[in-house]
Each structure stands twice: as C-alpha cells, then as structure tokens.
N, C-alpha and C positions, 0 to 999 in steps of 0.2 A: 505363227507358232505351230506348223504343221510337222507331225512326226517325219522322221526318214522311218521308214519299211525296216526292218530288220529280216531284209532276204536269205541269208546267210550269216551265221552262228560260230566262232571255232569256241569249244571247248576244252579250256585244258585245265584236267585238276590235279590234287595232290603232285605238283611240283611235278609231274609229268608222269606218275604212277599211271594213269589213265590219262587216254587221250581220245577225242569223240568228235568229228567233224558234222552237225547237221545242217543238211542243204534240203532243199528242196526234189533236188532231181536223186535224193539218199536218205530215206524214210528208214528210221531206228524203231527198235525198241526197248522201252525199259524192261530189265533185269525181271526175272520171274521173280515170286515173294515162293518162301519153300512149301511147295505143296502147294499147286493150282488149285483154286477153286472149280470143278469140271460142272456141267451142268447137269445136273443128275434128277432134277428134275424142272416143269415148264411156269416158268416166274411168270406173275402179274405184272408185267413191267409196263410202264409208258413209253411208248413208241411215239416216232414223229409220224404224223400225217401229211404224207407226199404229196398231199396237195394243196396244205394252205400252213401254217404258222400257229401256233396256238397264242392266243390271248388273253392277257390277263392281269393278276393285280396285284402289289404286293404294299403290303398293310401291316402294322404294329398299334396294337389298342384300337379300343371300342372295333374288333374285326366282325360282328355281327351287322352293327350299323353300318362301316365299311363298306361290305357286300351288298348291303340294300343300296346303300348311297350309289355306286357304282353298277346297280344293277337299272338302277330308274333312268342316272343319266346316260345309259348304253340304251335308252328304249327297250329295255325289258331284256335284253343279255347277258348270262350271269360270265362271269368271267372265268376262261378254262380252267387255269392253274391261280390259285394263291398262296403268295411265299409270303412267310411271315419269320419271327423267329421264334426258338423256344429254346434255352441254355442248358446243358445240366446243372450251371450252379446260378441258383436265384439270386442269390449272396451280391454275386459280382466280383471284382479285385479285389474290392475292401474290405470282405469279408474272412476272417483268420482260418476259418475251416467251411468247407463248401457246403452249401444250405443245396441238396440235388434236387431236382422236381421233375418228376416222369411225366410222359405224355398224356395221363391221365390230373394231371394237378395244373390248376387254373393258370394261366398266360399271363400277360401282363397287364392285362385289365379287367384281370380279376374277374371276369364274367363267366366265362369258358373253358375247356381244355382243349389242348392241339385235336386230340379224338373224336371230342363230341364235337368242337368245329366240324373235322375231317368230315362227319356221319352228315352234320347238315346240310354242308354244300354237296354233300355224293349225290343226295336227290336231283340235283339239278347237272350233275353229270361232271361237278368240278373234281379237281384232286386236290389236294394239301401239298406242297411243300415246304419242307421246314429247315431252316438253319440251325441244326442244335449242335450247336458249339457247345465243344466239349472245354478247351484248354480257354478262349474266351480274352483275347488280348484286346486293350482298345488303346487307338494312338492319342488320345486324351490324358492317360493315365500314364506319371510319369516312369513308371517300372516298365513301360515297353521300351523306350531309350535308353534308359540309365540298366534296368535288371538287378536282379538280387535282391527285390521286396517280396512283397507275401505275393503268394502265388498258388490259391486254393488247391487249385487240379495241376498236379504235376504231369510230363509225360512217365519220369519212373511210377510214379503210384497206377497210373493205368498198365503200362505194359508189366508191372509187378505183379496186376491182377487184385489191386484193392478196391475197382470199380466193376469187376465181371457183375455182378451181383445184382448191380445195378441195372449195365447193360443188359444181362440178360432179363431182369424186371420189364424194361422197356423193350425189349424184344418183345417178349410174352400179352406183352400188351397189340404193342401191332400184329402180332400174329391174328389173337384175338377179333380185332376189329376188322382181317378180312378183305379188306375193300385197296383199293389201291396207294400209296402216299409215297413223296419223294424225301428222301433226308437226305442231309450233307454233315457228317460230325463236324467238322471246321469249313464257317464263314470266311469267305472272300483267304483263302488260302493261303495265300502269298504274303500278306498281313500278318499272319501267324506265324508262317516260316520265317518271315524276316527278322524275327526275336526270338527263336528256338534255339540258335545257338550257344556256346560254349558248355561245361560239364551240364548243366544241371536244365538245359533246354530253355535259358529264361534272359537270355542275352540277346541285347539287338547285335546283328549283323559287324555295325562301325565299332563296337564294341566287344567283341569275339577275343577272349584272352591270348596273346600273343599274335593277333591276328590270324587265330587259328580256325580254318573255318570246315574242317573237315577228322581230326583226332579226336573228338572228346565222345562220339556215338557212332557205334555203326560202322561200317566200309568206310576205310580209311581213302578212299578215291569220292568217295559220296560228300558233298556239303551237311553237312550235320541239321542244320534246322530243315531243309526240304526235306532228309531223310526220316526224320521224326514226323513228320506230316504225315508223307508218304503211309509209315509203319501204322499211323494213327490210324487210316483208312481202313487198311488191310488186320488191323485190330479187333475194331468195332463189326467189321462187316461178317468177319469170320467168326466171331458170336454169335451173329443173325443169323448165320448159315449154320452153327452148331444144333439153334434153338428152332429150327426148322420155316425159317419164315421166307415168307417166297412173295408176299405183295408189297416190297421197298425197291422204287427207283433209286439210286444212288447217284447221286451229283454232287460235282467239284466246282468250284468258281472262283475265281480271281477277280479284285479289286479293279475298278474304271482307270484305262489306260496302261495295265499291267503290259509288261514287253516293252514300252514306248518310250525311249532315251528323254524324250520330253519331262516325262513326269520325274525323274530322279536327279538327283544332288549331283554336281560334279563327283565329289568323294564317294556316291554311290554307285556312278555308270561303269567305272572298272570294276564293280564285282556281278554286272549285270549276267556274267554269265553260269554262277551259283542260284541265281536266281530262276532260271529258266524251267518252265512246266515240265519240261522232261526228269528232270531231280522229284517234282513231287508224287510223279503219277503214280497212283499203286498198279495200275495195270488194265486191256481190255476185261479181262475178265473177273472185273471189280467195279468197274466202274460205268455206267450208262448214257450219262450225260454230262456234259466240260460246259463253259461260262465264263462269262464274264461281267461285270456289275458294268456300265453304263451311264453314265451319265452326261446330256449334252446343253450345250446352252442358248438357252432366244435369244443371245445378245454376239457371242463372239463364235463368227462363222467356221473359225478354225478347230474349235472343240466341237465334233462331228462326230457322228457312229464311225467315224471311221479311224480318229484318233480313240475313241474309247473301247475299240475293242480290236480293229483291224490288227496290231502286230501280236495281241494275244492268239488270234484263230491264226496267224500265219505260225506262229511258234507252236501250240499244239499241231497242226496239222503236217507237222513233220513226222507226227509217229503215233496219232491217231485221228479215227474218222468218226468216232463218236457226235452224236448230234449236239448241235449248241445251243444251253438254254442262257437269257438275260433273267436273272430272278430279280437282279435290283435294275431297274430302268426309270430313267427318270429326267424332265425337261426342266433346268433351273433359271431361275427369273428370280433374282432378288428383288425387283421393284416391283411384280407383281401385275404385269404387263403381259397381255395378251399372247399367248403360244398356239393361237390357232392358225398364223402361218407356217411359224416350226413345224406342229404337228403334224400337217400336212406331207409338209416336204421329209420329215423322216419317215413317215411311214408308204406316203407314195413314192418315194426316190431311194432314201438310202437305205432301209431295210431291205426292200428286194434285191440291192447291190450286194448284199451278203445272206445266196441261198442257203449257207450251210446252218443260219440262225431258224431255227426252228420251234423256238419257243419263247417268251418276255413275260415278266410280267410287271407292271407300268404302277410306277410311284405315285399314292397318293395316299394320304393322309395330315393330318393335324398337326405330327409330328415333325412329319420334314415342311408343313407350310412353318411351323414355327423355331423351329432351328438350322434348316438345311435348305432354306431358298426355294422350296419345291411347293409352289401353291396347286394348293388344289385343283384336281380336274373339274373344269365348269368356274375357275374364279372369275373369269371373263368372260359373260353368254355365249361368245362365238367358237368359242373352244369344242362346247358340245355338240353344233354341228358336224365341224373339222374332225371329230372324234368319229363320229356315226357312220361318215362318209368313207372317211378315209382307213376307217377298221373294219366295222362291220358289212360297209357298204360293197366295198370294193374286190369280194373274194377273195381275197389275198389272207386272210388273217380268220381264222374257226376258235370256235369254246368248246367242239366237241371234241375228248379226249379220246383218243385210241387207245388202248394195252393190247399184251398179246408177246412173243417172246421177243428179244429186238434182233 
C-alpha cells in the first residue's frame, strides 16, 4: 500500500479561466492577500534550531499530569513544544449558538487555561501550541458529509465581523501574557477545506451544488472551500497584527497522509487537484510554520513517515520553505504491543530521512490509548528506554526552544 510520489501536479481550474503547472524544478507562489503584512516590527517567533529537532508532546486533558507523566518517563526532560487543542466554541456541532471560550477559560479538563498552562511550562523553557479551531468540523459528525445542519461558527459571521470582538478579546490576552505561543485557527486544515464548500461554506467537497467547486466564494478561478481557509488565516491574523501582538508563531497543518492518492476515495482522486496546499496558503508573510498530523504504525510497514507526510512536504515545498512542524504524531498499536522497535527505527531512520521536519510533538494520552489505538508511552517497559536513547540520547532531537525573528 505504498503511495506514488506526487512529483508533478497540472492544475486546471475554473474550466480553464486559470491554468498553473507546479513542478518541481517551477516554485510558485500564492496570490498576495490585499495589503501585505510588512514587518514593521521584531516578532517573538519560534525558529528552528539548526541543529537538532524540537521534542515534544501533544496532550488533551489532565495536560498538567500529562507533562509530569512525560517528564519522569523522559528522565527528567520536559518536552519542547506541547500541542493540545483549545476551540472557540465549547459548544461543539451540537450546539445551536456557539458557547466561545478564550484562552483564559478552562480547557477540557477543566483544570487549567491554555495561558496559565502556557506560564507553567514557560519555566522550563516549553512553548504552548494550540489548535483553536475556529469553524471546527469533525468527520464523525454527519453535517461534514451531508452539510446544511447547524453549523455554530459560520465563515460569513467571521468575515462579516461578528466575532472581531472576540478575536480581538483573545488577541488582548496573548499579548498580555508576553511570552511566546504557537496558534493555528483551523486544525488539520484540509479536513475543513474539504466541507467549506458551496454557498454558505458548509458542503463536503462530493457534494458541491452542481458540482460547483469554485462560484459560490471568492476568485472564480479559486476552489471555494481552500479559499475560505485560506481567508480564514489572513482573517484572524490580521487582527493580531491590528491589536499589536508580536509573541504568536502561526501554523498550518494537514491531516496524516494529506497529498497521498492512497488515502482518498476513487470519486475523490479527480478533485485531488482543488485540494492541493497551494489553494490554502495565506502566504510567507503569514505564515511561519506548515505540517502535517502523522501517524504510523507497529504493525503495517507500509504506513511509514513517509506515507504520512512525504507527498504533503513534497506539495508544499513547491512554493514554500517554511519549516515543518508534526503537532499531531503518533505510533498505533491497537493490541497494545510493544513499539519499542518502531520507535526506534522512526526516529533513528526515518525522521532524519526528512530534514526539513524540524519539529513533533508525540501522541500520548488516555484519550487516544482509549479511542484511537495510541497507547501510551511506557505501556510496554521497553518503550522507555527506546525513547530515552533514541530521543534524548542520540542528539538528534533538543526541548530547548529558540525565538528570535525567522
């Protein structure tokens, strides 16, 4: 089940209104948004460290215990970066009118906020990244297929300006707290795009009124759901920059296997080319770090880092060089069976195979041991040597974070 490479890309939208060939040896780029962001003054950003990988964890609930669990069985290492997530609507799908919760209002374990986390772990030199998904589609939920159910957070009520208020709430807030932290308004990206189309942005893709996957928003040569993402970015970020805030890394990421003709439906693979990272980027000067979720498995050799993310980095790397972080990474075992040879071998072997990855941070929790196949790090004693050596040990992989401008 090994992907083919997606070497080479034609492009043709809008019936032939635009045409875009990306190769390789022909590096594009996306459309400016009106009115560049210039740099006008020197951000707190997270930079890669040239010389090793950053390490780290990425946790949903009980995230205090989490970080200690993770810090005992690393030998006393706390882990660079942790990605967790935090929604603007608490609510969820089901809920008729969005219930918002700012970075100051408790996560999903009710213990904490993204903030006071953020201040905790800064002691020890970590950063916060956060998924706050704004619009918040899950493919559980049958309105990402079908479309046209409740749908709390519209794209029109954001770009109409009925959530500025908020965002700038939350602006205000990180400003406030100063210290470094990475956001992404839309999780796993391409997941969202995929149902953003037709009028009202809430249509899957096979589902696009008249098969129309480009009149209903925006540049009529533009795919309409990538293009709402896209705007989504360039949205929220240009608030941030209204409201003067200069300590947010900004990251993008796509779903495990994104690009990869394996993962998608025959009836999906002819629109693979509406789908492609070039439609959603807002732009370099928007954007800091790109991604991809990750996930490989102890059992079938053919789901590899290199089906889970290789034709994503080869698809962005047409038309940026931005660094690549893994926020969602993670080794599945549904039987529950020892991943301290996996472990090994992805991070001695095929990690390094892909220098441009510059940053992970590594699935563990209760959560995915009990719904998503992912046991625990240490469910097997021998995992936490395999860990120690093959992370810590081996200079290849640091927790201490760099900033500075990128």
């Amino acid at each position: 089940m090994r992907t083919k490479r997606v070497a080479r890309l034609g492009l043709v939208v809008a019936g032939g209104a635009m045409a875009a060939t990306l190769s390789s040896a022909q590096p594009i780029k996306a459309p400016p948004a009106a009115g560049l962001r210039p740099w006008q003054r020197v951000p707190e950003k997270v930079v890669p460290d040239p010389g090793a990988v950053y390490a780290g964890l990425y946790r949903i609930g009980t995230l205090v215990e989490g970080y200690s669990e993770m810090t005992g069985a690393s030998g006393g290492r706390t882990p660079g970066i942790v990605f967790t997530f935090h929604d603007w609507n608490k609510g969820g799908l089901l809920s008729e009118e969005p219930v918002l919760q700012t970075l100051r209002d408790p996560m999903e374990d009710d213990t904490i906020s993204p903030l006071d986390y953020a201040e905790q772990i800064s002691h020890d030199g970590s950063v916060l990244a956060i998924a706050w998904d704004a619009i918040g589609y899950f493919f559980e939920h049958p309105d990402y297929w079908t479309g046209g159910g409740v749908q709390p957070i519209t794209y029109g009520e954001v770009f109409g300006g009925e959530f500025d208020e908020y965002i700038r709430t939350v602006a205000g807030q990180v400003k406030e707290f100063g210290k470094p932290i990475m956001l992404s308004p839309a999780a796993e990206f391409n997941s969202i795009g995929f149902a953003s189309f037709g009028a009202d942005g809430d249509q899957y893709i096979l589902n696009a009124a008249n098969d129309d996957l480009y009149s209903f928003y925006g540049d009529p040569t533009w795919p309409d759901g990538p293009e709402r993402v896209r705007d989504l970015f360039r949205y929220v970020i240009d608030i941030f920059d209204e409201e003067g805030v200069e300590n947010v890394t900004w990251f993008m990421y796509s779903h495990t296997g994104y690009m990869n003709p394996e993962e998608l439906d025959e009836s999906e693979k002819g629109l693979m080319f509406a789908l492609h990272p070039f439609f959603y980027y807002p732009g370099d000067e928007y954007i800091d770090w790109i991604g991809t979720s990750a996930y490989v498995s102890n059992d079938d050799p053919a789901l590899d880092l290199a089906y889970a993310i290789g034709a994503a980095l080869d698809a962005f790397r047409l038309f940026t060089d931005k660094p690549y972080f893994i926020p969602e990474f993670g080794v599945i075992d549904a039987e529950g069976d020892s991943r301290a040879i996996r472990m090994r071998v992805l991070f001695d072997t095929e990690m390094p195979a892909f220098p441009d990855v510059r940053a992970w941070a590594f699935a563990d929790a209760p959560l995915w041991a009990g719904y998503f196949d992912i046991p625990r790090l240490g469910n097997q004693p021998d995992e936490i040597p395999a860990w120690i050596e093959s992370v810590w040990e081996s200079g290849r992989y640091t927790n201490r974070i760099q900033t500075g401008r990128p």
